[in-house]
C-alpha positions as CSV (number, residue, x, y, z in Angstrom):
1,X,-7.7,-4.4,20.6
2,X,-9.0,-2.0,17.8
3,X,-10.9,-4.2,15.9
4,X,-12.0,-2.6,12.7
5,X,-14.6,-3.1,10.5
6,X,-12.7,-1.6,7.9
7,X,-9.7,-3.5,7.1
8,X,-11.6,-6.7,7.6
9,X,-13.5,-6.2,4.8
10,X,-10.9,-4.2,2.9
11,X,-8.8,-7.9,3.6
12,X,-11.5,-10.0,2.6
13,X,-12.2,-8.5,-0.8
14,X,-8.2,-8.6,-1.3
15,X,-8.1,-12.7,-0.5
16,X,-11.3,-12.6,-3.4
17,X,-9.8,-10.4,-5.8
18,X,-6.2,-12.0,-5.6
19,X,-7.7,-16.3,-5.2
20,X,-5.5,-16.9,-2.2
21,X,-5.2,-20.1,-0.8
22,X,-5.5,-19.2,2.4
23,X,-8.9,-18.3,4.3
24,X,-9.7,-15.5,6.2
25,X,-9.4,-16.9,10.0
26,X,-9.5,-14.7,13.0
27,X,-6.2,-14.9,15.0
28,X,-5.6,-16.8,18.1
29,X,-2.9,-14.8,19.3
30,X,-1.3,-13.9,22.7
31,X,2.2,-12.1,23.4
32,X,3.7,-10.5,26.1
33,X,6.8,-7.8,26.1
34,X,8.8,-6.9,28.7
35,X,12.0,-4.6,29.6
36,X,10.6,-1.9,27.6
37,X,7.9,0.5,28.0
38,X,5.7,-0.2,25.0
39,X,2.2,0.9,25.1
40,X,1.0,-0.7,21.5
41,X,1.4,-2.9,19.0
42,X,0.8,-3.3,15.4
43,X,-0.3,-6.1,13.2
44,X,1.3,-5.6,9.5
45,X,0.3,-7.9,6.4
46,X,3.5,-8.3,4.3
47,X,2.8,-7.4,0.7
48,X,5.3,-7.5,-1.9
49,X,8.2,-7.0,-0.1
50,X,6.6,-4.4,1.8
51,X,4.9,-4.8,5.3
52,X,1.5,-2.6,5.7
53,X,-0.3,-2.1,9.3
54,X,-3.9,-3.8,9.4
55,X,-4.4,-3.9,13.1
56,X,-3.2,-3.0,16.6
57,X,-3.6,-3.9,20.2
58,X,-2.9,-2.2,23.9
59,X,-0.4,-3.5,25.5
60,X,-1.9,-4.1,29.3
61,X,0.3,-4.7,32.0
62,X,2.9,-6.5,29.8
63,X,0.7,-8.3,27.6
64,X,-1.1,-7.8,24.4
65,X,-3.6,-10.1,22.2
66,X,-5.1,-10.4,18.2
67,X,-8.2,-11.9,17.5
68,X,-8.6,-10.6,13.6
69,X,-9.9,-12.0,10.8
70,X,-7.2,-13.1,8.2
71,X,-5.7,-15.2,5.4
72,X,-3.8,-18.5,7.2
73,X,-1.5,-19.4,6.9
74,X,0.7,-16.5,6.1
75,X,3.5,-14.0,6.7
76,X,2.6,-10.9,9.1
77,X,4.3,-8.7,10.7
78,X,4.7,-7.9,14.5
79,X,5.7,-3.9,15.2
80,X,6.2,-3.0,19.0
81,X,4.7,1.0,19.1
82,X,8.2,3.2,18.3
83,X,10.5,0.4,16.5
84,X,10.6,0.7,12.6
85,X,10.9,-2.8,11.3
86,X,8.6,-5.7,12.6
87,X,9.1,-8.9,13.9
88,X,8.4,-11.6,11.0
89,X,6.3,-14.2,11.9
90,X,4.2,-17.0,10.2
91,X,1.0,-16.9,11.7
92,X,-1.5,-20.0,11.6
93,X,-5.0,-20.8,13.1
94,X,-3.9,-22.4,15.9
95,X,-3.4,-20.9,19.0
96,X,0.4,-18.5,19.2
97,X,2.0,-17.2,21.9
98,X,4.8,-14.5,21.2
99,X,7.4,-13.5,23.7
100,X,9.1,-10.4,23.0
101,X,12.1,-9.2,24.7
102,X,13.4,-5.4,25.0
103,X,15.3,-6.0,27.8
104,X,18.8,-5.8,26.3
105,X,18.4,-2.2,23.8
106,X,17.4,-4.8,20.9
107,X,14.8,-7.1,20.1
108,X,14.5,-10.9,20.6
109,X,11.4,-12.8,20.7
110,X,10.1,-16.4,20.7
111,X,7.2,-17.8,18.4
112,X,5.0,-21.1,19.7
113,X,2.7,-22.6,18.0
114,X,3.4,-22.5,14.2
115,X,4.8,-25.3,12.6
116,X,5.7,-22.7,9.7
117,X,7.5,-20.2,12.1
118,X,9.6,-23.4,12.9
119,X,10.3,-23.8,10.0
120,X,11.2,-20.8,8.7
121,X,13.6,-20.5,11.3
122,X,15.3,-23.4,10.5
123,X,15.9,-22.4,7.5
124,X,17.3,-19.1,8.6
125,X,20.2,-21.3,10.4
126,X,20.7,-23.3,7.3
127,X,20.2,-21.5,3.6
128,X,23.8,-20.1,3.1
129,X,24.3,-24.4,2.5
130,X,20.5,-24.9,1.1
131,X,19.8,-24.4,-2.6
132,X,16.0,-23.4,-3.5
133,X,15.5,-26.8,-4.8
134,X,16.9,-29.0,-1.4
135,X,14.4,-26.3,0.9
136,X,11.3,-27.2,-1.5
137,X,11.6,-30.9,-1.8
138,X,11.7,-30.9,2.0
139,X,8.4,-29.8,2.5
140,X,6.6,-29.0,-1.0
141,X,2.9,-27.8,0.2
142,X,4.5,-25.3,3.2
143,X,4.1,-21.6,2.5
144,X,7.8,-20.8,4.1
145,X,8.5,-23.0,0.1
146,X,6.7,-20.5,-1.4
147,X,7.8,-17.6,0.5
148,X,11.5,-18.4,0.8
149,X,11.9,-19.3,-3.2
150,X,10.1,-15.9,-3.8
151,X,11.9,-13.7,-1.2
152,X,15.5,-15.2,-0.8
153,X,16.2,-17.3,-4.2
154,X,14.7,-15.7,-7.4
155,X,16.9,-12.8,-7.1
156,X,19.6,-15.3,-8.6
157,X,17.3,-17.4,-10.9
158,X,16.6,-17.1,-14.8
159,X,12.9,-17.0,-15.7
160,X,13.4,-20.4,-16.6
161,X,14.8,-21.6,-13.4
162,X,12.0,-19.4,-11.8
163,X,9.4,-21.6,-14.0
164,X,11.2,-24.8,-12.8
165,X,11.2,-23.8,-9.0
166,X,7.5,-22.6,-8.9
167,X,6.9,-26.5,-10.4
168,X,8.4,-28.0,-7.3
169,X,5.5,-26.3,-5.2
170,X,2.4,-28.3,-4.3
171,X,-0.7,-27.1,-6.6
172,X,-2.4,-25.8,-3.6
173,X,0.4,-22.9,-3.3
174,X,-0.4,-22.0,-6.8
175,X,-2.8,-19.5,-5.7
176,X,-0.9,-17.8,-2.8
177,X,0.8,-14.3,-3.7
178,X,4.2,-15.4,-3.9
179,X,3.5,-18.2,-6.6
180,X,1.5,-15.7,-8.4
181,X,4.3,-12.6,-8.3
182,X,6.7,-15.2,-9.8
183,X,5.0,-16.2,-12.6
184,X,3.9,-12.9,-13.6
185,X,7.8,-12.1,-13.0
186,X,9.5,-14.9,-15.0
187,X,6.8,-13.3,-18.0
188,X,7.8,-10.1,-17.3
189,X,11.9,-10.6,-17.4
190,X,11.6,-13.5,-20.5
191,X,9.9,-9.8,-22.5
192,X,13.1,-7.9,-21.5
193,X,15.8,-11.1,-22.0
194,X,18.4,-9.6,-24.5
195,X,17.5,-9.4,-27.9
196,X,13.9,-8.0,-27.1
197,X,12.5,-4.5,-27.9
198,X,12.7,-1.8,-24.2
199,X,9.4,-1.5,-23.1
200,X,8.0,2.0,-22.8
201,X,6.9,3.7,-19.9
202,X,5.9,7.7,-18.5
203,X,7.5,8.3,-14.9
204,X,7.9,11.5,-13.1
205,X,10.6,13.8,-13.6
206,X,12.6,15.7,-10.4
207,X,10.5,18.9,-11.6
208,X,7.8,16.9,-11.5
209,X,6.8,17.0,-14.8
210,X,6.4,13.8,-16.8
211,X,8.9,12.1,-18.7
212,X,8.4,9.6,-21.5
213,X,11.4,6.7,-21.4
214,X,11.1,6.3,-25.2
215,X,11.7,10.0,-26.3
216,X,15.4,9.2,-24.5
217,X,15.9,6.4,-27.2
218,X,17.5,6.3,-30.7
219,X,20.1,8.8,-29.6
220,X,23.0,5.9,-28.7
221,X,23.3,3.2,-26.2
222,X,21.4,4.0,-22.8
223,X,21.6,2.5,-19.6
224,X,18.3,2.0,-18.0
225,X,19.6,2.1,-14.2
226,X,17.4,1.4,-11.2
227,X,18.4,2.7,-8.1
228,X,17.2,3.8,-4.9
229,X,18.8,6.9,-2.4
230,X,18.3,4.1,0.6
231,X,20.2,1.1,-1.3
232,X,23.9,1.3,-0.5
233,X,25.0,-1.3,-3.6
234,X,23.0,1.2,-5.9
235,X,25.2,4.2,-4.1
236,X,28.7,2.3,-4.0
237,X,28.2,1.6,-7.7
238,X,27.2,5.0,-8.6
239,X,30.5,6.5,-9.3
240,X,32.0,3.7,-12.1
241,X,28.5,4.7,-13.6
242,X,29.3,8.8,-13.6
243,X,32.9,7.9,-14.2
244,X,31.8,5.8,-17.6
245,X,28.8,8.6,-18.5
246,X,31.6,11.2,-18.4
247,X,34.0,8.9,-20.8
248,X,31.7,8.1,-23.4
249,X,28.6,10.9,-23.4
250,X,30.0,12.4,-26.5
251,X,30.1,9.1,-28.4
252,X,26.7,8.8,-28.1
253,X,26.4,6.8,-24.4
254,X,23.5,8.1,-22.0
255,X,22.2,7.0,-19.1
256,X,18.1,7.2,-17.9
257,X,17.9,6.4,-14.1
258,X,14.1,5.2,-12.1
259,X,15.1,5.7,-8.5
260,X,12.7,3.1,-6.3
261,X,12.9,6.1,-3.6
262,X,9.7,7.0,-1.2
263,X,10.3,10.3,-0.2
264,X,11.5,12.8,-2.7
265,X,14.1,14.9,-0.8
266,X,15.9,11.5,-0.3
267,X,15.9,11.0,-4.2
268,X,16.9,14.3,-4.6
269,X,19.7,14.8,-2.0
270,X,21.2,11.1,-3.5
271,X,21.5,13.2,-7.2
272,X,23.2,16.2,-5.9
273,X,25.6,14.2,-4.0
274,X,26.3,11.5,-6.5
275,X,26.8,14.2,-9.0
276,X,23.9,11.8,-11.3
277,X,23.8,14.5,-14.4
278,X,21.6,12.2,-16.6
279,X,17.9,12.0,-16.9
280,X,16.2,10.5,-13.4
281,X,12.6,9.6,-12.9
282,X,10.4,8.0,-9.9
283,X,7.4,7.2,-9.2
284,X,8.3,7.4,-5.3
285,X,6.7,4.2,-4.5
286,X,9.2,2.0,-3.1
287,X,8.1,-1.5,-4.6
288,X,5.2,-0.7,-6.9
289,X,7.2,1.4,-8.7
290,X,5.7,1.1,-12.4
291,X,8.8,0.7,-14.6
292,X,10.2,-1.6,-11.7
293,X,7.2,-4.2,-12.4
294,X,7.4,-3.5,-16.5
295,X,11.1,-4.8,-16.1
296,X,10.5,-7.8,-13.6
297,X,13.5,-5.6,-11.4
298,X,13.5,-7.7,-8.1
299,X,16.6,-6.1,-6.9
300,X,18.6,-2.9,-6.7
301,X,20.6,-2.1,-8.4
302,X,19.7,-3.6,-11.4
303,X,20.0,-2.3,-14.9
304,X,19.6,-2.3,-18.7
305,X,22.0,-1.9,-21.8
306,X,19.6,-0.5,-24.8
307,X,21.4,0.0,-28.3
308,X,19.9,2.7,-30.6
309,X,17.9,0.3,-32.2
310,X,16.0,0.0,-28.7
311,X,17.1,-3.1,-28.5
312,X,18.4,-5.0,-25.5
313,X,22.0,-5.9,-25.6
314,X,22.7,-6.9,-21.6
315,X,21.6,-7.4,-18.2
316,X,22.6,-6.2,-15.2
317,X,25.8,-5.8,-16.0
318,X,28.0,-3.1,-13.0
319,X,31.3,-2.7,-12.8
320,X,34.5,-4.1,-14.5
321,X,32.0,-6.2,-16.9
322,X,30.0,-2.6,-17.6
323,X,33.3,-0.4,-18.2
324,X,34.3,-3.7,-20.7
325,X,31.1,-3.7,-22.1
326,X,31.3,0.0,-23.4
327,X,34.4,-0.1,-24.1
328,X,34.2,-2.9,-26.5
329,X,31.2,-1.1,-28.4
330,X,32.9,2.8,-28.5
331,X,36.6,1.7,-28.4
332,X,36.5,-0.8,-31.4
């Protein structure tokens, strides 16, 4: 086990700075793998939407072990040495074993000993018949409440059904990171609700030089469009968006894309082959992108109509609704 200094104290000013719930707890943690040779293992916090390595251990004759110091309970991930994704698990201050299996070219594995890992999984068997409010009122106070209303429900909910939902929770979630992401979300997307002024913003231009979201205003209607190279939706919607740029640019219709892309050659290669001729910017940081948080954007694609007033007329609007939209406004 590499047990660093470090990140333990980089983790324990992040549970200050942020008023978690949880404590900082050192993990009680022993798995095993078999039926493929894997000589490490990582730990990975998960952080808005996003899992980041903390930790790792050897794995010794089959077997591996954690013993740091974090916030229970709480999501982390599990990342056998040469896989990309990790294995979810809710980890607690009891004592966990984890059984992993590589036998079979894929991944299966077996949590025991957290009450919230049973749960969770539970409700991976159930949710496509389990609305937000049904989950919560079964167990108020657990952090899969808080976890499953912020990862797998919000996506659909208005900030006022987000305000509603997050009321549901037990006070003592209040101060965990997915309570707090939502509240400072429902804020964020009642400021860009139709009818509101388009916030501003400076992003990062494929040249690399900066451009200012504002100067693009005024001109017509605009379509703020976020995107990504690595979300399919975003690609399979991209040509009704060229197709309607194409129709309506010389009436005054414009489009200003913020591509959620990490690496730049993937965000560039995506324009060139979806023939995107409009204004792009990105920040090329995945989740944190700036303009993303401004806009309370929680999914991809996900999108903006702005009249020349740079005013908000519509939300997310793709498709048949979009092309109806535009037409209605340039075909009167």
């Amino acid at each position: 086990m590499n047990r660093k200094i470090i990140w333990i104290a980089v983790l324990t000013v992040g549970v200050c700075l942020q008023g978690l719930a949880q404590t900082a707890k050192p993990l009680q943690i022993s798995g095993t793998i078999k039926g493929a040779e894997i000589s490490k293992v990582y730990l990975e916090q998960y952080d808005n939407k996003v899992f980041r390595t903390i930790d790792s251990a050897f794995v010794n004759n089959g077997a591996f072990k954690f013993t740091t110091a974090v916030p229970l309970p709480e999501l982390y991930g599990i990342r056998p040495a040469g896989y990309e994704y990790p294995l979810q698990v809710f980890l607690e201050s009891e004592p966990i074993e984890i059984k992993v299996d590589a036998s079979e070219g894929r991944i299966h594995y077996e949590v025991k000993g957290s009450q919230a890992q049973e749960r969770f999984e539970r409700f991976r068997k159930r949710q496509r018949n389990l609305t937000a409010k049904e989950f919560i009122e079964e167990d108020p106070g657990s952090i899969v409440s808080a976890y499953v209303l912020f990862r797998n429900y919000s996506y659909d909910l208005s900030p006022a059904e987000i305000k509603a939902h997050l009321n549901l929770l037990s006070p003592s979630l209040n101060k965990t990171q997915y309570v707090r992401i939502l509240m400072e979300l429902a804020a964020k997307q009642e400021a860009v609700l139709p009818g509101n002024k388009a916030i501003d913003f400076v992003s990062t231009d494929p040249n690399g030089d900066k451009i200012r979201f504002s100067d693009h205003l005024g001109k017509g209607y605009v379509l703020l469009d976020f995107w990504a190279a690595w979300c399919p939706p975003c690609r399979k919607e991209n040509p009704n968006i060229v197709a309607l740029y194409r129709k309506y640019r010389d009436k005054g219709f414009s489009v200003f894309g913020v591509s959620l892309d990490k690496k730049k050659e993937n965000w560039l290669k995506a324009i060139e082959d979806d023939q995107l001729e409009w204004a792009q910017a990105s920040d090329l940081a995945f989740w944190d992108t700036e303009a993303a948080a401004l806009y309370g954007v929680r999914f991809i694609p996900s999108n903006l109509l702005i009249d020349p007033s740079g005013v908000i007329v519509a939300r997310n609007i793709k498709g048949d609704e979009l092309e109806a939209t535009l037409k209605a406004i340039y075909e009167k």
